[in-house]
C-alpha positions in Angstrom: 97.9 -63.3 -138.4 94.5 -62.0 -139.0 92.7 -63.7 -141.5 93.2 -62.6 -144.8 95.6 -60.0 -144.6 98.2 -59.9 -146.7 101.4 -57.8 -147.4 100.7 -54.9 -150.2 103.5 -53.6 -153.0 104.1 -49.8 -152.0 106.5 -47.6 -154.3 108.0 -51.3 -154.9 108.4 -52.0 -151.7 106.6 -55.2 -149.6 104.9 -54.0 -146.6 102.1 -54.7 -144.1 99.3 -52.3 -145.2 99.3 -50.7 -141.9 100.7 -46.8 -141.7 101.6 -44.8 -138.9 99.9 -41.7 -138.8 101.9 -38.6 -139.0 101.4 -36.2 -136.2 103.4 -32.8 -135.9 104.5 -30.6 -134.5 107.1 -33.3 -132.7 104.3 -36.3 -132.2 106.0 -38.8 -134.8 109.3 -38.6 -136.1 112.1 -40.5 -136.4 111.8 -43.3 -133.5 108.1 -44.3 -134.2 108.5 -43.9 -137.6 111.9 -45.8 -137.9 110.2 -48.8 -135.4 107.2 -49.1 -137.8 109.1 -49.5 -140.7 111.3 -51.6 -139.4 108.4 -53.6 -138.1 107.2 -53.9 -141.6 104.8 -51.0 -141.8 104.8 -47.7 -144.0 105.9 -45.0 -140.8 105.6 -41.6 -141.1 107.8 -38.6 -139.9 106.2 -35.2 -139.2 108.1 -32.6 -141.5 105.5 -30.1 -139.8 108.2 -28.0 -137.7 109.7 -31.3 -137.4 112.9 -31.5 -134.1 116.2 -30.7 -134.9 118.8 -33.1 -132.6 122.0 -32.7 -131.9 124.7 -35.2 -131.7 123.7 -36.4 -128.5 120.1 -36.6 -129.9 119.2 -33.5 -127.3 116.7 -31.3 -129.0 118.1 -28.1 -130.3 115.8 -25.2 -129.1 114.2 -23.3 -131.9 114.9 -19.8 -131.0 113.4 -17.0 -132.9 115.8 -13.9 -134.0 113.4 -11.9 -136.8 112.3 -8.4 -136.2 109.2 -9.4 -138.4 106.5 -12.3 -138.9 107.8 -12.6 -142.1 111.8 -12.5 -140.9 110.5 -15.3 -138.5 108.5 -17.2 -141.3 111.9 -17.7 -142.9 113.2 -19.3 -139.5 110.9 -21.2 -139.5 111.0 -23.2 -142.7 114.6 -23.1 -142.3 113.9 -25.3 -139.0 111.6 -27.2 -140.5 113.6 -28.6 -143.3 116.8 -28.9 -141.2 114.7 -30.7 -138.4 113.0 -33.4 -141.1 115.8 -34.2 -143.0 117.8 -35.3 -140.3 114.1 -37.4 -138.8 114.4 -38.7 -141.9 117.8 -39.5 -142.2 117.7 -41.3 -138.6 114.4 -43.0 -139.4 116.1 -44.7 -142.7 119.1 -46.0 -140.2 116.9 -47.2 -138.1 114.3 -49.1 -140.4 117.3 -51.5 -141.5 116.0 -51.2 -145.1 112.5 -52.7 -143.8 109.2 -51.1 -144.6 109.0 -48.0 -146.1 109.4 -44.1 -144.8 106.8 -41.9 -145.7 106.6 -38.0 -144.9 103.9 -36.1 -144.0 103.0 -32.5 -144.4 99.7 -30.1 -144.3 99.3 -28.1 -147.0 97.9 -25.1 -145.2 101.2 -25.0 -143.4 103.6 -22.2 -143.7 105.7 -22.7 -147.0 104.2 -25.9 -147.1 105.4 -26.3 -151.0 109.6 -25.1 -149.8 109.6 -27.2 -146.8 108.7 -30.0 -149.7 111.4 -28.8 -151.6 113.8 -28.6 -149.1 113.7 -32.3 -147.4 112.9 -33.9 -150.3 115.9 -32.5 -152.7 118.2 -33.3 -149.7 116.5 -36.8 -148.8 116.7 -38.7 -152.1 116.3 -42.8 -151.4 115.4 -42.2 -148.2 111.5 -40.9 -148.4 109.3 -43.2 -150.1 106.3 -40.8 -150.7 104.8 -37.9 -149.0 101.1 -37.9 -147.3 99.3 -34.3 -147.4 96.1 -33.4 -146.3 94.4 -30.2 -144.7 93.8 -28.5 -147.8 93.6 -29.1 -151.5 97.1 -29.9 -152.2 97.2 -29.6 -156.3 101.0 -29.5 -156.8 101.7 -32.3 -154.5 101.7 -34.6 -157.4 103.8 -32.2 -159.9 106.7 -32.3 -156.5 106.1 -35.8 -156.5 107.5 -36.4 -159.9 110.2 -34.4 -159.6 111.5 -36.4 -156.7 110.4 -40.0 -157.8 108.5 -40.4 -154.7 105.2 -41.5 -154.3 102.2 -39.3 -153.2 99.6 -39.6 -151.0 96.3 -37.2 -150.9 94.2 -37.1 -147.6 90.9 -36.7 -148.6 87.2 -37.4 -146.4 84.8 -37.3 -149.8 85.2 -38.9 -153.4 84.2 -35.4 -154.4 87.3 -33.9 -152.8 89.3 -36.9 -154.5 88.2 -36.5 -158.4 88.6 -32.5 -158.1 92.5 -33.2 -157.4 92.8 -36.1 -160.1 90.8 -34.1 -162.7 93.1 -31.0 -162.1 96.6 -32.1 -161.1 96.9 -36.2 -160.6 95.7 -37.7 -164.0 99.1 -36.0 -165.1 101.4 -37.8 -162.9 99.3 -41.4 -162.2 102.1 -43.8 -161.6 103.6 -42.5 -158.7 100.0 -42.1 -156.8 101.2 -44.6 -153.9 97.1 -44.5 -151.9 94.2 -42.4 -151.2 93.6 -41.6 -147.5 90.6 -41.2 -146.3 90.7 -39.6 -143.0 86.9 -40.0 -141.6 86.2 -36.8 -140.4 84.1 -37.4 -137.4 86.7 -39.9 -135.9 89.9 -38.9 -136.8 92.4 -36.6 -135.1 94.0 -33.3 -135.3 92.9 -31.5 -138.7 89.9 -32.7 -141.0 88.0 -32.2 -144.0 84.7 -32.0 -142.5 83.0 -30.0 -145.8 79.7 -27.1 -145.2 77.9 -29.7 -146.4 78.3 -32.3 -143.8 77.1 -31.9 -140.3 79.7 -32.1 -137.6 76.9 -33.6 -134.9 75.9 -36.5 -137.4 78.4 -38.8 -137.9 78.4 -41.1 -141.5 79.3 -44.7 -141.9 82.6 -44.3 -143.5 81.9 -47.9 -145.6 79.4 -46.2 -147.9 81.6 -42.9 -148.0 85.2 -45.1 -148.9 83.0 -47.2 -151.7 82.3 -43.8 -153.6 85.9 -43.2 -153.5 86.6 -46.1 -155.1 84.1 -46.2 -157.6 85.5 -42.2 -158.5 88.7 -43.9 -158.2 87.5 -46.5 -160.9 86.3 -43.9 -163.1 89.6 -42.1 -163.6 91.5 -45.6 -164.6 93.1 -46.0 -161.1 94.3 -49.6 -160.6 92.5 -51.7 -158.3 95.8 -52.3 -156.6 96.3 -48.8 -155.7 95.1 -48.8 -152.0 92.7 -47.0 -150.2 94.1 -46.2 -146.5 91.0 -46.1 -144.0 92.3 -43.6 -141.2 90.6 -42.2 -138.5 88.3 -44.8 -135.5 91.1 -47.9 -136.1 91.8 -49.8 -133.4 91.4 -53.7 -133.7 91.5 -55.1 -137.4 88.7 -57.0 -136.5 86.1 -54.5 -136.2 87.6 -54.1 -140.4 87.3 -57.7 -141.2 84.2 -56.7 -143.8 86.8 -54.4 -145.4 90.0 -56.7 -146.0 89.2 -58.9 -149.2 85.9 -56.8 -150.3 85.7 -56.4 -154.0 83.4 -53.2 -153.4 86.4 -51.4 -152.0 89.2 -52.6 -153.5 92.7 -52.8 -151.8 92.3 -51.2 -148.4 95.5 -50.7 -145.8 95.0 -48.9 -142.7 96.2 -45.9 -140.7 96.7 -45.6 -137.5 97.3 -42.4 -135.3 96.0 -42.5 -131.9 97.9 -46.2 -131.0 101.3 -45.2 -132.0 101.2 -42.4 -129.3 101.2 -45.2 -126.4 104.7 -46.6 -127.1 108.5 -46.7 -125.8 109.6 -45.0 -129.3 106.5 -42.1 -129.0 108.3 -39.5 -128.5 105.4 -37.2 -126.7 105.9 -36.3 -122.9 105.2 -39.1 -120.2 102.7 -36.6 -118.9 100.8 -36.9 -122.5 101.2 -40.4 -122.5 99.6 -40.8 -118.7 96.9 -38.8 -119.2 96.0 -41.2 -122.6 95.0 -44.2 -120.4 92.6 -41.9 -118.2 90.4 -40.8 -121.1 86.7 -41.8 -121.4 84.3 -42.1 -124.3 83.0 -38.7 -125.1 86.6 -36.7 -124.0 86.9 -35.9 -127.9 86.1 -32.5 -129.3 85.4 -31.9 -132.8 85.7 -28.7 -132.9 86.2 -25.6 -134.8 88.7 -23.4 -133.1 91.7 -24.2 -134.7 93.3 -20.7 -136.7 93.5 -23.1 -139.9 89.9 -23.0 -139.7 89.0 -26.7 -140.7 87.5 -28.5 -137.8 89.5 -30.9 -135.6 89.5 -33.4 -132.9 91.5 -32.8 -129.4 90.8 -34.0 -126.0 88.5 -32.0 -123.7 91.4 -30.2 -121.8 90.4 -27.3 -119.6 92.1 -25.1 -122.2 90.0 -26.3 -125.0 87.0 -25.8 -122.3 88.3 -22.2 -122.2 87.8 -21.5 -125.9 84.2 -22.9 -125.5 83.4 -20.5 -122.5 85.4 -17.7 -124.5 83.1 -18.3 -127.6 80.0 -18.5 -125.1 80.9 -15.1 -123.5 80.0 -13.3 -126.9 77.5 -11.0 -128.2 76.4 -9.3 -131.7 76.9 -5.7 -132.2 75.8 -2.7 -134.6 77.7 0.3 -135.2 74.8 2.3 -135.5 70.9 1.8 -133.2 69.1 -0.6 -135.7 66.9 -3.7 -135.1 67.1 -5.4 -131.7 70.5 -3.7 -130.8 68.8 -0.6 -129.2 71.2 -0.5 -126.5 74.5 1.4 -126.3 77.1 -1.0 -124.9 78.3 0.5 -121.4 81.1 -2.6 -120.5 84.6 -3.9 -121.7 84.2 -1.3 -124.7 86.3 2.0 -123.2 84.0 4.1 -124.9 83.7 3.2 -128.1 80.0 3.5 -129.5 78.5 -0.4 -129.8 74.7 -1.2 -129.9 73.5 -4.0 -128.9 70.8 -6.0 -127.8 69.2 -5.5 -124.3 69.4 -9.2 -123.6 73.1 -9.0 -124.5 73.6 -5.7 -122.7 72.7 -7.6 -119.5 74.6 -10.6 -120.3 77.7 -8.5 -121.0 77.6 -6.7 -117.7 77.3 -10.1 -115.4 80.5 -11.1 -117.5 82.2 -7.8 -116.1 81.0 -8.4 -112.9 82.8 -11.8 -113.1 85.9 -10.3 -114.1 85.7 -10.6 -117.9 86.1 -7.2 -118.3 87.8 -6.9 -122.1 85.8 -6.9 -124.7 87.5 -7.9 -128.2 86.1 -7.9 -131.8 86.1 -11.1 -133.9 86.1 -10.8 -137.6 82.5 -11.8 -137.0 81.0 -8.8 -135.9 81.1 -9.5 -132.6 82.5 -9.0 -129.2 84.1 -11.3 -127.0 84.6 -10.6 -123.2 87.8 -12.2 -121.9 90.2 -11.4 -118.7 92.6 -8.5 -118.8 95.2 -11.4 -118.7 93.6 -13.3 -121.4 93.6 -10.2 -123.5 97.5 -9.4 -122.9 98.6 -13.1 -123.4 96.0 -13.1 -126.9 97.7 -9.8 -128.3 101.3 -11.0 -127.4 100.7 -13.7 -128.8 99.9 -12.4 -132.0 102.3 -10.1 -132.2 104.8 -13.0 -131.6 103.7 -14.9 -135.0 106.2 -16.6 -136.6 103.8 -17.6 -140.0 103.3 -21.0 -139.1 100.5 -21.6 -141.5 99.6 -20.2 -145.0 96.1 -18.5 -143.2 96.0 -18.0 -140.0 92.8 -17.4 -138.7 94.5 -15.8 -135.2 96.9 -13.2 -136.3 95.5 -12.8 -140.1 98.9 -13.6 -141.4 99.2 -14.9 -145.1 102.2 -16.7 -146.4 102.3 -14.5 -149.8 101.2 -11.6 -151.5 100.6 -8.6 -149.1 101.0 -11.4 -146.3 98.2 -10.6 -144.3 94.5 -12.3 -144.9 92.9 -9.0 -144.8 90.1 -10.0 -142.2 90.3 -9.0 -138.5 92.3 -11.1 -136.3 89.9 -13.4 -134.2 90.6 -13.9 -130.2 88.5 -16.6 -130.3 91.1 -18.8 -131.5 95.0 -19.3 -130.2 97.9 -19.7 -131.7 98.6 -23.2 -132.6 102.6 -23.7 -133.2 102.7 -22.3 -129.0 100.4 -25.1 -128.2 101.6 -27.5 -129.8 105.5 -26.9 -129.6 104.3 -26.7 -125.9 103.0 -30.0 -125.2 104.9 -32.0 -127.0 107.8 -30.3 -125.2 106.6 -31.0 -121.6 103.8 -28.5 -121.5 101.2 -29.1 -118.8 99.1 -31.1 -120.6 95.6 -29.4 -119.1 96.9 -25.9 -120.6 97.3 -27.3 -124.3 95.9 -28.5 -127.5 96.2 -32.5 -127.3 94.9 -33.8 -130.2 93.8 -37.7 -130.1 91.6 -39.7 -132.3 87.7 -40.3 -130.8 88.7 -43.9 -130.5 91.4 -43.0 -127.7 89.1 -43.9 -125.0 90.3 -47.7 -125.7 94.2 -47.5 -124.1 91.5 -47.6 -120.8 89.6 -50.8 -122.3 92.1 -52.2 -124.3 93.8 -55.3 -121.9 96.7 -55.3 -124.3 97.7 -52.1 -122.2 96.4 -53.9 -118.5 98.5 -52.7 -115.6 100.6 -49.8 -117.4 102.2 -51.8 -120.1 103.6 -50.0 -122.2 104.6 -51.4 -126.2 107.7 -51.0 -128.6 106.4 -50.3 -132.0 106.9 -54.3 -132.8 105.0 -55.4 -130.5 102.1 -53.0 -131.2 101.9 -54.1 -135.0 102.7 -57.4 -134.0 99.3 -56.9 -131.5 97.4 -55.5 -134.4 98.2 -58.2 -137.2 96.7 -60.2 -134.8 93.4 -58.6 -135.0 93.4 -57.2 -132.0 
C-alpha cells in the first residue's frame, strides 16, 4: 500500500479514493466501471449515448428513423437513457455491493438535463452520484437532491468552482460528494481551458487545486469533502506531496487514460494497440471540437486533416477594402469575394492541388477542402441527430428556435460519427481518439512489458502500490 493512503467515506460508502474516469460515447461503461467498483474504487459509466445490449450482451445498433434533427434528437435521448440504465444496472450486479457507481454526463450534451432525469428516476440505489463537467452545470445539484445522489462538478479554476456554489450548490451542500479538477493542459477529451489561460503554457496544477480549496474553505465546505485531481495521473508517487497535505485537504484521484488498457475496456483491440505505440508529444490540445471548448486527442491523421483544413484558409471582404484588393477567381463559382493578393495566390496553389471548394466559416473566412471533403462535410450535417446542446458544426441548438443562429463551420466534424465510430471498430487513423497527455507511459510503463494486458484489479491493485 502506498504510504499514507487511506480509504475515504463517499455518499456513505468506504472506498479507495481512486475514480475511473468516465469516457463516452461507449469508452467506460458497465465492465470497467463494475471492475473498479468492485475493486474498491468509485467507477463511472458513460450515460453520454451510452450502449444499449441485448440479452446476449450484443450491442443493439442505434438506428436513426426521424425525418428531422429534432425527430432524431428525440432518438437520441431515448437511446441514451435506455443504454445507461441498463450500464448501470449491470455495473451494480457486477460491483457485488463493493465501491461505489458513479455516472457521468457533459452538460453541453444534447438534453443533457432529460438524459439525467431519465436514468436517474429509473436507477434509484444503484447510482451513487453523478460527475458533470464541460459546461456550467447549475441544476446539477437541484437533480441531485431530487434523487438523493451525490454530485460531482468538473471544474479547472476555483473561479469556475465558487460561481456554481454561489448560484446553485450552497442550496443543496450535503450531497456535494467532490470537486474535480480536471487540469486542462493534461487531461483528456473536453476541458475548461478559460480565454484567460494560454493553451501553449501549461500551470502547475498544485498552486491551481490549493485555490480551490481555500474557495472551497470560504463557502463552509468540509475539509473531508474531497478534491479529485484528474488529468496527468499515472503513478501515486509522483502525488505523494498531495496525499496527507493540509494545504489541500482530502485529495482522491481520477484516472482516465489507464483504465483504457484493460480486459474489461471495452474500446476496440485496434484502439487498445495503437495506445502502447504512442510517444510523448502525440497529444493535441486542440480547439476543433463542435462543442467548442478545447480538448486533448491523439495526433491521428484525421485530426492532422483538420489542422491542414484550418491552414488552407484565407480572410475575405464582400466589398474591395483594405489589403483585400483582389477578386477571388478559385473554389468560389462566381460569387464576388475580395481578398488579399497574398491569399489570392495561396488560394490558387490550393486549387491546383485539388482543393478546389471553397467553404465559409462563421469566421469570415474561406476554407478550401476536396470535392469529397465538401460532400462528406454537408452530408454530414444534414445527418445531425442534436447530439449536443451547441453544435458548432451543424449550428443546431437543443431549444428555442433550435438552431444557434451562426453559420455552420466546416472546419470542424461532427463528433457523435467519430466517436460512435471508433469505439465501434472504426479505423482508428480516421477518428477522434481522445487520450490523456500522459498516455505515452503504456510504452514506458514495465507494468505493461511484453503486451500484458490488466483486469481492472489488478490495475488498482498496481496503482495502490504507487506505481
Amino acid at each position: 500500500m502506498f504510504k499514507g493512503l487511506k480509504p475515504i467515506v463517499y455518499h456513505g460508502r468506504e472506498v479507495w479514493p481512486l475514480v475511473e474516469g468516465g469516457k463516452g460515447v461507449s469508452a467506460t461503461n458497465h465492465a470497467s466501471a463494475g471492475a473498479w467498483a468492485a475493486a474498491g474504487g468509485i467507477g463511472t459509466v458513460s450515460a453520454v449515448n451510452a450502449d444499449v445490449l441485448d440479452s446476449e450482451d450484443n450491442i443493439v445498433p442505434q438506428i436513426y428513423n426521424g425525418k428531422t434533427r429534432r425527430e432524431r434528437h428525440d432518438e437520441l435521448i431515448r437511446f441514451s437513457i435506455e443504454g445507461a440504465v441498463d450500464q448501470v444496472k449491470r455495473a451494480h450486479d457486477m460491483s457485488g455491493g463493493r465501491g461505489a457507481i458513479n455516472i457521468n454526463v457533459l452538460w453541453e450534451m444534447g438534453g443533457a438535463q432529460q438524459v439525467l432525469y431519465g436514468v436517474l428516476s429509473q436507477t434509484k440505489g444503484l447510482v451513487h452520484g453523478v460527475t458533470c463537467g464541460a459546461g456550467m452545470p447549475y441544476k446539477l445539484s437541484e437533480i441531485a437532491e431530487q434523487y438523493g445522489v451525490s454530485y460531482l462538478p468538473i471544474v479547472s479554476s476555483g473561479r469556475a468552482f465558487r460561481a456554481l456554489w454561489k448560484r446553485a450548490y450552497s442550496k443543496v451542500p450535503d450531497l456535494l460528494g467532490a470537486v474535480v479538477y480536471e487540469d486542462p493542459w493534461l487531461a483528456g477529451g473536453h476541458n475548461g481551458l478559460s480565454n484567460a489561460e494560454d493553451p501553449l503554457k501549461p500551470e502547475d496544477p498544485y498552486p491551481r487545486v490549493k485555490v480551490l480549496r481555500e474557495v472551497m474553505r470560504e463557502c463552509g465546505i468540509p475539509e473531508s469533502t474531497p478534491i479529485v485531481m484528474a488529468g496527468g495521473v499515472w503513478f501515486l508517487r509522483d502525488w505523494d506531496n498531495w496525499i496527507d497535505n493540509p494545504e489541500l485537504g482530502q485529495i482522491a484521484f481520477q484516472f482516465g487514460t489507464r483504465p483504457l488498457l484493460t480486459q474489461e475496456s471495452p474500446i476496440p483491440q485496434q484502439w487498445k494497440d495503437r495506445l502502447t505505440t504512442l510517444e510523448e508529444g502525440d497529444v493535441l490540445l486542440h480547439k476543433f471540437s463542435p462543442t467548442g471548448f478545447y480538448s486533448s486527442a491523439v495526433r491521428t491523421p484525421f485530426l492532422r486533416n483538420l489542422e491542414a483544413r484550418s491552414e488552407r484558409q484565407v480572410a475575405f471582404s464582400r466589398e474591395q477594402a483594405g489589403e483585400q484588393t483582389h477578386q477571388l477567381d478559385v473554389g468560389v463559382r462566381g460569387k464576388s469575394f475580395w481578398v488579399s493578393v497574398t491569399d489570392l495566390m495561396r488560394a490558387r496553389e490550393w486549387f491546383g492541388a485539388g482543393f478546389t471548394e471553397a467553404l465559409r466559416t462563421p469566421a469570415d473566412t474561406l476554407v478550401f477542402v476536396t470535392p469529397e471533403e465538401r460532400k462528406a462535410i454537408q452530408k454530414d450535417q444534414a445527418d445531425c441527430m442534436g447530439c449536443l446542446s451547441h453544435c458548432g458544426f451543424s449550428a443546431w441548438k437543443d431549444h428555442d428556435d433550435f438552431t444557434t443562429g451562426y453559420l455552420a463551420d466546416p472546419r470542424s466534424f461532427c463528433i457523435q460519427k467519430t466517436l460512435q465510430s471508433i469505439a465501434h471498430g472504426g479505423d482508428v487513423d480516421q477518428n477522434l481518439m481522445f487520450a490523456g497527455h500522459n498516455v505515452y507511459n503504456f510504452k514506458r510503463d514495465p507494468f505493461y512489458s511484453n503486451g500484458f494486458v490488466p483486469t481492472v484489479k489488478q490495475l488498482v491493485d498496481r496503482i495502490l502500490t504507487g506505481d
